[in-house]
TORLUM-366933 format. One record per residue: residue in one letter; x, y, z of N, C-alpha, C in turn. Coordinates in pm, whole numbers. Example, Ala and Ser with C-alpha at 12.3 -4.5 7.8 and 13.67 -1.06 7.14 Angstrom:
<atoms>
 rest    npx    npy    npz   capx   capy   capz    cpx    cpy    cpz
    A   1319   -569    780   1230   -450    780   1320   -330    780
    S   1285   -225    708   1367   -106    714   1290      3    787
</atoms>
This chain:
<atoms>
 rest    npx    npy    npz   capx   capy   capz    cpx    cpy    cpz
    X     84   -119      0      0      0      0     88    124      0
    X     46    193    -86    161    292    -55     82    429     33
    X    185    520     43    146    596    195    189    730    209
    X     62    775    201    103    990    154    240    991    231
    X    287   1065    186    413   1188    237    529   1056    232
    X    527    959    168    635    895    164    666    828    -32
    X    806    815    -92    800    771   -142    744    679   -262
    X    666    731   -343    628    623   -424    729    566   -525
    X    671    397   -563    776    373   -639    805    442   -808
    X    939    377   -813    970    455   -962    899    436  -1072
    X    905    508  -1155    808    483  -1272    908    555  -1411
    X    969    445  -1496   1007    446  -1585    943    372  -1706
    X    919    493  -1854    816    391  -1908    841    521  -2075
    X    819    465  -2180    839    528  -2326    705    600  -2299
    X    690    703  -2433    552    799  -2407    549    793  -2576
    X    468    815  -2622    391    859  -2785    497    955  -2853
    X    477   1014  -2779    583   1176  -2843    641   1276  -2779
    X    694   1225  -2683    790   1350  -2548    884   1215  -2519
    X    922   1127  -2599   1068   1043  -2525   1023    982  -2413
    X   1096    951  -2364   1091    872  -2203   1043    906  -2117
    X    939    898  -2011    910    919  -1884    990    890  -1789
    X    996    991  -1745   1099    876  -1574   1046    989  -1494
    X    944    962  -1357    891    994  -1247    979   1077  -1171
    X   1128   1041  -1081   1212   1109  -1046   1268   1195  -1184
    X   1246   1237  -1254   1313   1356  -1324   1211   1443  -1363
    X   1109   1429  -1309    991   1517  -1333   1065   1659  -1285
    X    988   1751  -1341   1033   1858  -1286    963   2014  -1265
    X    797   1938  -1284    720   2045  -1244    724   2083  -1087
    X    654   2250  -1089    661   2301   -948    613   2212   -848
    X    456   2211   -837    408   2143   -782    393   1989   -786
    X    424   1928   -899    403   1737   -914    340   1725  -1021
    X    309   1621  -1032    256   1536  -1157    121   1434  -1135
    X     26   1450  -1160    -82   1382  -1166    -72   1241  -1279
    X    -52   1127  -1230    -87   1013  -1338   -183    926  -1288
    X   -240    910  -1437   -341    855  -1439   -350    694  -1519
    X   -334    598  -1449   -350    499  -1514   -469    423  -1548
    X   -496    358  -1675   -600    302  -1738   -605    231  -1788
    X   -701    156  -1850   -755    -17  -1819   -689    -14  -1993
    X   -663     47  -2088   -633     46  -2206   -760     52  -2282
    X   -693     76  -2485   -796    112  -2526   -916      7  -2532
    X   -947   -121  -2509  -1048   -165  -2495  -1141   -113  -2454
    X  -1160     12  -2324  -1202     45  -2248  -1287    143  -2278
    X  -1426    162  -2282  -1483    287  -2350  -1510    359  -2265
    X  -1497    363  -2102  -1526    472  -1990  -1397    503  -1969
    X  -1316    429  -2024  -1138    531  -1992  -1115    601  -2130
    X  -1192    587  -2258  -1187    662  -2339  -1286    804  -2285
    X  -1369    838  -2208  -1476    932  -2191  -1341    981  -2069
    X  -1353    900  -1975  -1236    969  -1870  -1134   1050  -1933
    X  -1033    972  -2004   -891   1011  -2092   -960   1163  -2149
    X  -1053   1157  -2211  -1074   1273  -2298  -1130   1396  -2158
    X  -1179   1381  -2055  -1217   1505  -1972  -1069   1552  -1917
    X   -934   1415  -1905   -800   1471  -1855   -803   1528  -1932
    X   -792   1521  -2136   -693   1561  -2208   -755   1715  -2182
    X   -874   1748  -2109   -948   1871  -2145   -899   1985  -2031
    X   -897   1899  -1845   -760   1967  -1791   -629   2009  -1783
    X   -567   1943  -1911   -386   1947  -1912   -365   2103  -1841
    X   -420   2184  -1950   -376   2335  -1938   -435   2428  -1790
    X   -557   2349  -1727   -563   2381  -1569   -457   2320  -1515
    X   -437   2211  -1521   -277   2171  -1397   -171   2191  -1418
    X   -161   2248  -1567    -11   2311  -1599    -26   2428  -1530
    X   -157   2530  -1553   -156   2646  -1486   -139   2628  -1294
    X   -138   2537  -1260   -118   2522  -1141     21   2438  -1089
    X    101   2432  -1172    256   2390  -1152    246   2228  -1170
    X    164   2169  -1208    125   2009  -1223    159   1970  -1352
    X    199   1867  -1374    206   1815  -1554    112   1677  -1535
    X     90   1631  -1619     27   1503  -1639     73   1368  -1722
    X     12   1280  -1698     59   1160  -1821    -54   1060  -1810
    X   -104    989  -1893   -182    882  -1875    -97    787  -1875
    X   -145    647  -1826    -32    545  -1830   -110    373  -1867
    X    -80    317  -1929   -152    177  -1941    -33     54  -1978
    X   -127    -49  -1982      5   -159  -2003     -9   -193  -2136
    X    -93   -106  -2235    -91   -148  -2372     34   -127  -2464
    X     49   -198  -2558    160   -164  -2634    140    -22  -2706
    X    266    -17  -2789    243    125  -2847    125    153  -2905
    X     88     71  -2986    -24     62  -3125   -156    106  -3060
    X   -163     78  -2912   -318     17  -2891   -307    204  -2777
    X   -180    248  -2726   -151    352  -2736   -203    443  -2784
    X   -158    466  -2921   -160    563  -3004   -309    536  -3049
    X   -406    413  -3078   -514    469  -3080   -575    479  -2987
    X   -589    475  -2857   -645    560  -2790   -592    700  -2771
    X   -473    727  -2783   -499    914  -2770   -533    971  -2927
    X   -538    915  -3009   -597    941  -3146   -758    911  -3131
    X   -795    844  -3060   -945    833  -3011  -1023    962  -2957
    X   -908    999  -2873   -981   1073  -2747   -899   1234  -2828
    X   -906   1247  -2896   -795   1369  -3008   -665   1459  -2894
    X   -624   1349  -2823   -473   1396  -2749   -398   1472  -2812
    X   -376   1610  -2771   -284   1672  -2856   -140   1756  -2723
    X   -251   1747  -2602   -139   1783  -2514   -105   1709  -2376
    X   -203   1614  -2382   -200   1504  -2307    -68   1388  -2305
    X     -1   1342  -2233    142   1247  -2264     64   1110  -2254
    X     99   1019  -2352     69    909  -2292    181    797  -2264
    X    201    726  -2173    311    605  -2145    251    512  -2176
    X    318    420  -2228    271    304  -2269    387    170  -2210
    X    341     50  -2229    416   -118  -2171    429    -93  -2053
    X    333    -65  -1946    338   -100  -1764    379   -224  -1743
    X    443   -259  -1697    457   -416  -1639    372   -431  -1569
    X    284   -550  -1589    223   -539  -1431    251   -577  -1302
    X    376   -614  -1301    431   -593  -1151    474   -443  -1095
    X    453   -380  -1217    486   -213  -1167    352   -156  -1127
    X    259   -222  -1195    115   -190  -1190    113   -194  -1032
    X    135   -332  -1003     87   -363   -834    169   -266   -793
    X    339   -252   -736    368   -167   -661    293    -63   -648
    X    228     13   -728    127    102   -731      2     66   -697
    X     -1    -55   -618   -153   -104   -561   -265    -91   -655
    X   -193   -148   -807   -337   -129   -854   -382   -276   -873
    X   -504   -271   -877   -583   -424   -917   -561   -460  -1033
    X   -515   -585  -1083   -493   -661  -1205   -641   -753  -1235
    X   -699   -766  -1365   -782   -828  -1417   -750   -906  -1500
    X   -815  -1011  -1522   -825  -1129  -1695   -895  -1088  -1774
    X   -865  -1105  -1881   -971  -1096  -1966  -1072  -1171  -1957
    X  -1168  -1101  -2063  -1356  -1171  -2047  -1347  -1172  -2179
    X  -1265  -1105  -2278  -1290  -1090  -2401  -1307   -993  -2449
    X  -1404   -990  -2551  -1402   -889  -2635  -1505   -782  -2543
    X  -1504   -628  -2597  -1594   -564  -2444  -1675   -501  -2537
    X  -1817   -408  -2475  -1910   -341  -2544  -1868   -277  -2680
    X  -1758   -260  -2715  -1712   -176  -2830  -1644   -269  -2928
    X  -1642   -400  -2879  -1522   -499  -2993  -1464   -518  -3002
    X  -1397   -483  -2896  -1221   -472  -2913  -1183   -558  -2744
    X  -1125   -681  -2814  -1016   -738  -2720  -1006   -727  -2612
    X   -990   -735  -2476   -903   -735  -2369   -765   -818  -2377
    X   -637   -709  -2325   -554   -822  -2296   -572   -950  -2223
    X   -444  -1015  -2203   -503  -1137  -2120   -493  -1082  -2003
    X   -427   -967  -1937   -415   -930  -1797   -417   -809  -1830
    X   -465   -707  -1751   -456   -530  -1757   -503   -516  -1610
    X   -439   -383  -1599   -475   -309  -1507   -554   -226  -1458
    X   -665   -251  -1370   -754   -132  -1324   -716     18  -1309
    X   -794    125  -1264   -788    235  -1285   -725    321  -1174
    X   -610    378  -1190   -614    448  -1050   -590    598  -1066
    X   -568    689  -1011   -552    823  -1013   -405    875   -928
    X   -322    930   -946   -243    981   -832   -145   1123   -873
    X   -181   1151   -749    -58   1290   -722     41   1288   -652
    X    130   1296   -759    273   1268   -656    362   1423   -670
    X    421   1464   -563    523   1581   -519    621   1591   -608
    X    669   1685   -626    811   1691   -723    934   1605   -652
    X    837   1591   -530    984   1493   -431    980   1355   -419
    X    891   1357   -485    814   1206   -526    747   1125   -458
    X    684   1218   -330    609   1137   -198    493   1157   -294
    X    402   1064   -217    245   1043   -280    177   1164   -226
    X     76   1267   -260      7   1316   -191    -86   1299   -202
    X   -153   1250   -305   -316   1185   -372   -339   1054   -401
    X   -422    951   -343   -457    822   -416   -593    812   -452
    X   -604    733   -557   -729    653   -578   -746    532   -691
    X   -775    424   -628   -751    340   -676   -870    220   -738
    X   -929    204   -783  -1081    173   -857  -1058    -50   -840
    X  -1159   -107   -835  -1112   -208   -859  -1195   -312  -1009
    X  -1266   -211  -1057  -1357   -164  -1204  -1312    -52  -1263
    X  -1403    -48  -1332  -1380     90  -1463  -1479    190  -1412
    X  -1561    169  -1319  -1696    301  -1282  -1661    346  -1185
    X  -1697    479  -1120  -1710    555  -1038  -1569    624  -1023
    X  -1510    679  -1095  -1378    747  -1094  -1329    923  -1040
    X  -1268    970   -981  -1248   1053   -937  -1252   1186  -1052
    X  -1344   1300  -1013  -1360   1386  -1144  -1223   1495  -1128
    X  -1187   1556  -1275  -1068   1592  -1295  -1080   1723  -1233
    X  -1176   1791  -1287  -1273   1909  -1242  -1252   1928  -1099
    X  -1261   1799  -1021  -1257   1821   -889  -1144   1810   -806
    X  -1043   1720   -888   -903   1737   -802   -882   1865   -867
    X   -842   1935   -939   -864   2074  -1012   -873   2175   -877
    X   -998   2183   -848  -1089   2257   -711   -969   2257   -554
    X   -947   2055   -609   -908   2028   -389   -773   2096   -499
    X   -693   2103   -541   -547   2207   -571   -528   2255   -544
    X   -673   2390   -612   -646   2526   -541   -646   2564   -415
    X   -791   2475   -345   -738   2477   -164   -576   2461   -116
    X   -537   2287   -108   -420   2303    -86   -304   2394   -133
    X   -365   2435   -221   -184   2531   -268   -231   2606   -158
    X   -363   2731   -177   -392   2844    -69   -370   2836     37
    X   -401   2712     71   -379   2673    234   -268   2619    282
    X   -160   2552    156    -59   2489    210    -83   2346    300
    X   -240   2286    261   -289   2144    327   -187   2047    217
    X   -133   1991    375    -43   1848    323   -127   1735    264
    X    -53   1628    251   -110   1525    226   -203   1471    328
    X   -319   1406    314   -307   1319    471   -371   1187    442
    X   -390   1051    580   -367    913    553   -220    861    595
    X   -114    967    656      7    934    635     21    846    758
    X    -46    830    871    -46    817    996    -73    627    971
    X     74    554    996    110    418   1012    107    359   1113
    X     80    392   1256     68    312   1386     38    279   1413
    X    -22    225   1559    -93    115   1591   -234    232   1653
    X   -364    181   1594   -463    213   1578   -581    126   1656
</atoms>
């Protein structure tokens, strides 16, 4: 499980068209929001993907960069941000899914082909959301163990502007005996 104000793990991974990702070399003010997704099979992470690609330029205006992230290969990549008309959105593509889990996300099988026709891998990864610090502690989770009910962009957007104004930390960080 990972655990505000500490460490998350590394995240090295190719992108569409900005070169390499690597998590520790980020270098926005405030952090980086990634968003990982079930791939393009998925027609509620195509509706999701497209409301991020529609915040980029609110969380840039707020010292944040973004990336979507999935375990699809390039191909299946590139058409989903050609789906969703990505033009400033990053996408990463080949998650391992053992990188998936360090990131506590839920792994699925395929069922097959889904409402739209298209394939499931044989294994992918559920949906999660996160904000991580330029220092690379976690300050945001959310982690789905389906494709419904997902955190709106609009609204981490909103909790931002509080915390920047207010300078509210992360919280959840508290590990003891309870």
């Amino acid at each position: 499980m990972l655990i505000p104000r500490q460490k998350t793990p590394q995240l090295q991974l190719p992108t569409l068209d900005h070169g390499a990702f690597d998590l520790s070399a980020e270098r926005s003010e405030r952090g980086t929001v990634i968003c990982f997704y079930r791939g393009l099979h998925c027609p509620i992470c195509a509706t999701y993907l497209t409301e991020f690609q529609k915040r980029v330029a609110d969380f840039a205006e707020r010292g944040v960069s973004t990336i979507a992230v999935s375990s699809d290969g390039k191909e299946r990549a590139r058409a989903m941000a050609d789906k969703i008309g990505a033009d400033t959105l990053r996408f990463a593509y080949d998650l391992p899914l053992t990188k998936a889990r360090e990131w506590g996300l839920y792994i699925s099988a395929s069922r097959g082909k889904t409402s739209i026709g298209i394939e499931e891998p044989a294994l992918f990864s559920e949906p999660g959301l996160f904000m991580v610090t330029p220092e690379q502690s976690l300050y945001y989770g959310s982690v789905q163990t389906m494709p419904f009910v997902r955190p709106h962009f609009s609204e981490l957007v909103g909790a931002l502007d509080f915390a920047i104004k207010n300078n509210y930390p992360a919280r959840g960080e508290y590990t003891g005996t309870v």
